[in-house]
Structures are given as C-alpha cells and as structure tokens.
C-alpha positions in Angstrom: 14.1 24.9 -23.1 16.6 22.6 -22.3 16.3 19.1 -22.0 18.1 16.3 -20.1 20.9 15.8 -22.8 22.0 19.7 -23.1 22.0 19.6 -19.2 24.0 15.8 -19.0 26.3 18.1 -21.4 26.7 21.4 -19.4 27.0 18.9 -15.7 29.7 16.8 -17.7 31.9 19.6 -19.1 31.8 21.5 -15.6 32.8 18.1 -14.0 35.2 18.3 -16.5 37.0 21.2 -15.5 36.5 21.0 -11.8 38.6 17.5 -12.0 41.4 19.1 -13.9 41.2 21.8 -11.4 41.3 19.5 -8.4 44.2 17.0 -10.5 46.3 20.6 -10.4 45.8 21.1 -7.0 46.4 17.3 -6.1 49.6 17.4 -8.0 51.1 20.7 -6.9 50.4 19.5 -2.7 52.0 15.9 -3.2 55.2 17.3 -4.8 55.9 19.8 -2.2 55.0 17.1 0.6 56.5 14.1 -0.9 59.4 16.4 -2.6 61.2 16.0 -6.6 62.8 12.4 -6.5 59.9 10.8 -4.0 57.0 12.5 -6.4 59.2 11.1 -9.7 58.9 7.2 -8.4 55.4 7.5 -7.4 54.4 9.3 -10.9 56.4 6.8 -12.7 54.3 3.8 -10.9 51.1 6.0 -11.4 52.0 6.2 -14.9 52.4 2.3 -15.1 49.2 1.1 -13.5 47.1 3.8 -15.5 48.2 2.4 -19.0 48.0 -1.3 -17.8 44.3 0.0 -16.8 43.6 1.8 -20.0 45.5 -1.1 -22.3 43.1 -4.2 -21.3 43.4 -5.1 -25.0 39.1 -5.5 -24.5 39.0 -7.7 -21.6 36.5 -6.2 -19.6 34.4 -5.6 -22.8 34.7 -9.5 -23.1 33.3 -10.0 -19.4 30.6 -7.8 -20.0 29.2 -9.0 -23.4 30.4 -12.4 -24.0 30.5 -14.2 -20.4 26.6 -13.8 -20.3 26.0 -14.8 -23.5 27.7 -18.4 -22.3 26.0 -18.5 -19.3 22.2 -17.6 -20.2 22.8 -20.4 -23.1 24.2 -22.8 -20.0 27.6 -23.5 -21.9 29.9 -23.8 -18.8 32.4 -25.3 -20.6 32.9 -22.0 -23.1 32.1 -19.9 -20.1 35.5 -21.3 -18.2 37.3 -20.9 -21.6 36.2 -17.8 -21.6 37.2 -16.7 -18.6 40.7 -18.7 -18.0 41.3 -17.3 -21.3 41.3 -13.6 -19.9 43.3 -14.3 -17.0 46.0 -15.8 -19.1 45.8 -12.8 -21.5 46.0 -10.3 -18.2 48.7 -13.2 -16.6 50.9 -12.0 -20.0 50.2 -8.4 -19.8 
C-alpha cells in the first residue's frame, strides 16, 4: 500500500520529466522561430534574470520569517529596518 508520500514522490518525479520534456520542446520551437543570433540575446537575458532570481542572497527567506516576527511583536520601527534594509540589498544586486 502506498501512502501519500510514495505517491507526492512518483507525481513529482513524473512532473519532473514531463517539464524537461516540455523545456526541450520550448527550446527547439523558439530557436527555429526566433532564429541563432535573436534566440542567443534572449537566452543570455534569460540566463541573467534566472540567477538574479536564484541569487537573493536569503531575501525572501528574510520576508517570510523575520518580517512577522516584528510585526506580531508591534516593533514598526525594526519592521521598516527590516524591510528598507532588503531593498537596499536587492537596490545593490
């Protein structure tokens, strides 16, 4: 008998797969319709905005576990810190 974990497992590898399949299929249409130097500049910015995304440095980990923190204890002050704090950080990035 299986239970809910196993099948979370078996749903999340075949999801998996079936991205990768549709991230081949994706890729192969957009650089026959855009073409080799168009698909190169729109990878390239991809590429960019995907490790900006991945490299918050924690940010959004911040937001979700500190920010409440400060504002179930009613600290506004810390809470504004907090959060001009991040945008400076993201401002540098």
């Amino acid at each position: 008998m299986k239970t809910k974990t196993h099948k979370q497992l078996i749903y999340s590898i075949l999801f998996k797969f079936i991205s990768m399949g549709l991230v081949f299929l994706t890729t192969s249409l957009t650089f026959k319709y855009l073409g080799k130097n168009d698909y190169g500049i729109w990878a390239t910015i991809y590429s960019i905005i995907s490790w900006i995304y991945l490299l918050d440095f924690g940010f959004s980990n911040v937001i979700k576990t500190k920010l409440p923190v400060q504002l179930l204890e009613n600290d506004i002050k810390k809470a504004n810190e907090l959060i001009s704090t991040i945008y400076t950080g993201i401002g540098i990035i």
